[in-house]
N, C-alpha and C positions, 0 to 999 in steps of 0.2 A: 832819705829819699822817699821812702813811704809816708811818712809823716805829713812831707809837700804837699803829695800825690791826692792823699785823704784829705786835706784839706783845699786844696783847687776842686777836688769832686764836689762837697760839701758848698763851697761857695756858689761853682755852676751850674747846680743839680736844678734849685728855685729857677734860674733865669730859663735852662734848657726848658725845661716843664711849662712855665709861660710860654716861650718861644713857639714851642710846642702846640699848645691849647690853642693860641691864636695862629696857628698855620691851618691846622683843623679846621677852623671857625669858618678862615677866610673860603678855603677850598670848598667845602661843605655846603656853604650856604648859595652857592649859585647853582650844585647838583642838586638841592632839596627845593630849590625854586621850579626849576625845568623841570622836576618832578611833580610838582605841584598844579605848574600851568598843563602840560599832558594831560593829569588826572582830568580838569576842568574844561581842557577842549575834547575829552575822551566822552564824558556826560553831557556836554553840549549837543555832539552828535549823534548821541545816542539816544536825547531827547526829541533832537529834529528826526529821525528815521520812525519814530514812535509815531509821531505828529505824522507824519506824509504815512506809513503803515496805514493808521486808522485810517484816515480821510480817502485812501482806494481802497478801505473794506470798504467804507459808508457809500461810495458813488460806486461799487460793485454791486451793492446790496440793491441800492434804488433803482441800478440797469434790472438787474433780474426783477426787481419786482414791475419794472416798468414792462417788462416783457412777457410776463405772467399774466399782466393785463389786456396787454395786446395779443395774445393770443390765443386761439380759438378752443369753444370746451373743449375737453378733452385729450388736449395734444400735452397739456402740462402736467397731468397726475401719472400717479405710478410711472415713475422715471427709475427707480430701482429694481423694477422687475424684473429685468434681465441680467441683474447682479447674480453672484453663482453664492447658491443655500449654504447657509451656518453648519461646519463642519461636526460641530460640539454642540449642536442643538438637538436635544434627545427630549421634545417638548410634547411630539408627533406619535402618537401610538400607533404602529406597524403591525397589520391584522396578523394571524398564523399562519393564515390558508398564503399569506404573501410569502410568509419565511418559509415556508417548506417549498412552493416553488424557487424560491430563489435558490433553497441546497440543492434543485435541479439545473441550473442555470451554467451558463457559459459563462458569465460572469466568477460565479464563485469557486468554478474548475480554474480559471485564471487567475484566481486570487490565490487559492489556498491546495490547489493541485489534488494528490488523492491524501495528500497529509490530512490530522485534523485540521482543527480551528486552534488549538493551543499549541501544535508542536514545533510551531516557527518563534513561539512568543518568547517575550525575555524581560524577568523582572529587574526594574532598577532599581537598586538598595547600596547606602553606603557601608564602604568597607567591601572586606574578602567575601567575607560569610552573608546569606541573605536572614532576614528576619526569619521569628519560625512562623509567623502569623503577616497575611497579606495585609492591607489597607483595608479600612470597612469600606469604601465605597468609592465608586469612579463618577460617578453622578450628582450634582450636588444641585436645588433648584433646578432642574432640565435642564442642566449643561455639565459637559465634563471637565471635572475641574482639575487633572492630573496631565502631566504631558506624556506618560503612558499607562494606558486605561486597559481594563485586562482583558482576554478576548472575546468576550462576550458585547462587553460597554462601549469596545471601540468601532464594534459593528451593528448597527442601526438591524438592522435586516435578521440578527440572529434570534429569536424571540424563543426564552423557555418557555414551554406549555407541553403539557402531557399527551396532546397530539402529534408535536412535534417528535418524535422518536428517533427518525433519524439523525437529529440532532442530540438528544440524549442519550445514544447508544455510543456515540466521541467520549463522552464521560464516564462509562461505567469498563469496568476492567472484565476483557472477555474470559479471564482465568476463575476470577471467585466473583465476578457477578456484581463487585460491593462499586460504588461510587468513586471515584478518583478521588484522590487530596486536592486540595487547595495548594499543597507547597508543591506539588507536582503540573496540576493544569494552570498553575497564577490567576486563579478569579479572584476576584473581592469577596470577603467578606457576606455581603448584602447578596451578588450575584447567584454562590455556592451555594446559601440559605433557600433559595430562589429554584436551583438544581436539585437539591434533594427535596423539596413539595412535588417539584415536576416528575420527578423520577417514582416517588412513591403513588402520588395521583396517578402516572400511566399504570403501574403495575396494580394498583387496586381497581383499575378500569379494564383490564386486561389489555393494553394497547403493549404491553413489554411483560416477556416472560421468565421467568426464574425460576430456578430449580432449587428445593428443600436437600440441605442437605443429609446427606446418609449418615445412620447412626447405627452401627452395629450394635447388636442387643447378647446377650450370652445365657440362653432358652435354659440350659441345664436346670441355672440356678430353681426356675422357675416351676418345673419339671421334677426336680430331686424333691423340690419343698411339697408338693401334689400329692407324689408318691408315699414319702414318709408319712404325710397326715393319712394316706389309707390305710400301711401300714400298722 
C-alpha cells in the first residue's frame, strides 16, 4: 500500500506542479496588468496637474506684474513692512543706556518677576545627567541657531557691559563675591567669557565693589624673632 502511494505521488507531483505554475500565470497576469495601467493613469495625471500647476503660476505672475504696472509709485514697495521682526535675528546692536532701562521696565517685571534672568531657565541635554560644559554658543552669523538659547542670547535687550551692574550683580554670588558657574546660571560658553570681562571691567572702573579678604596674621612669630635678635 505504501509502495502505490509513493508511486501515484511520484507520477502526479510533475503534472500538479505544471497545473500549478499555469494557474498562477493565468491569475497573475490580469492583476500585474491592472497594476500596470493604474501606475500609467497615476503619472498621466500627475503630469497633467504639473502642466495646469505651472500655467496659474505663469498667468498669476503676469497678473501681479501687470498690476505693479498699473499702479501708482509708491503704493507697491515695502509690502512687508508690517510683517512682525525676525525673532532669532541678533544682527542689531542694542545700546546699554537701552538695557539698563529696560531692567527698569514693566515689561521685564512681567517677564522675569523679581526672579533672576537665569532662575526660570532649563538646559536641554540628553539623558539623566546634563553635560559638565554648556555649548560654546547660541549665536551663530547674527541668528540663533539653537531652539534653547541661554538667558542672556535669548533676550535681545539683556546687553553685558560693565555699566550695566544691575545686571551683573544676578551673576555674582552675594556670599563670596566670585562669579556664578556656567553649570549653575546655563550661559554659553562665549556669553560667560563675555560676563567675566564685564564683571572685572566694572570692578576695575569702580562701578562694583568687593571686599579683600581677611587674612589673620600670627604677630608673635614676628615679635619673638625682634626680640631675640636684641637679645
Amino acid at each position: 500500500m505504501v509502495h502505490r502511494l509513493h508511486a501515484t505521488y511520484l507520477v502526479t507531483s510533475p503534472l500538479n506542479f505544471l497545473n500549478s505554475s499555469r494557474f498562477y500565470s493565468i491569475t497573475m497576469l490580469p492583476v500585474a496588468l491592472g497594476i500596470y495601467r493604474g501606475l500609467v493613469n497615476i503619472t498621466r495625471n500627475s503630469r497633467g496637474a504639473f502642466h495646469t500647476a505651472s500655467a496659474f503660476r505663469c498667468k498669476a505672475g503676469t497678473s501681479t506684474e501687470e498690476n505693479d504696472a498699473a499702479a501708482p509709485e509708491g503704493e507697491g514697495e515695502d509690502t512687508t513692512s508690517g510683517s512682525a521682526p525676525d525673532a532669532k535675528d541678533r544682527s542689531k546692536a542694542i545700546p546699554v543706556e537701552t538695557s539698563i532701562r529696560y531692567l527698569k521696565s514693566a515689561a521685564y517685571k512681567q517677564t522675569y518677576g523679581e526672579d533672576f534672568v537665569w532662575t526660570q531657565y532649563r538646559r536641554n541635554h540628553k539623558g539623566m545627567y546634563a553635560p559638565r560644559k554648556t555649548r560654546k554658543t547660541c549665536i551663530r552669523q547674527n541668528r540663533i541657531s539653537t531652539g534653547n538659547p541661554c538667558p542672556i542670547c535669548r533676550d535681545e535687550y539683556l546687553v553685558l557691559d560693565y555699566r550695566n551692574t544691575e545686571l551683573l550683580e544676578q551673576f555674582i554670588s552675594p556670599h563670596s563675591g566670585d562669579v556664578l558657574s556656567y553649570s549653575k546660571t546655563g550661559l554659553c560658553q562665549k556669553s560667560h567669557l563675555r560676563l567675566m570681562v564685564a564683571v572685572q571691567q566694572a570692578r576695575d572702573s569702580g562701578y562694583l565693589t568687593y571686599d579683600v579678604p581677611f587674612r589673620e596674621y600670627d604677630y608673635n612669630e614676628y615679635y619673638g624673632k625682634e626680640q631675640k635678635q636684641k637679645a
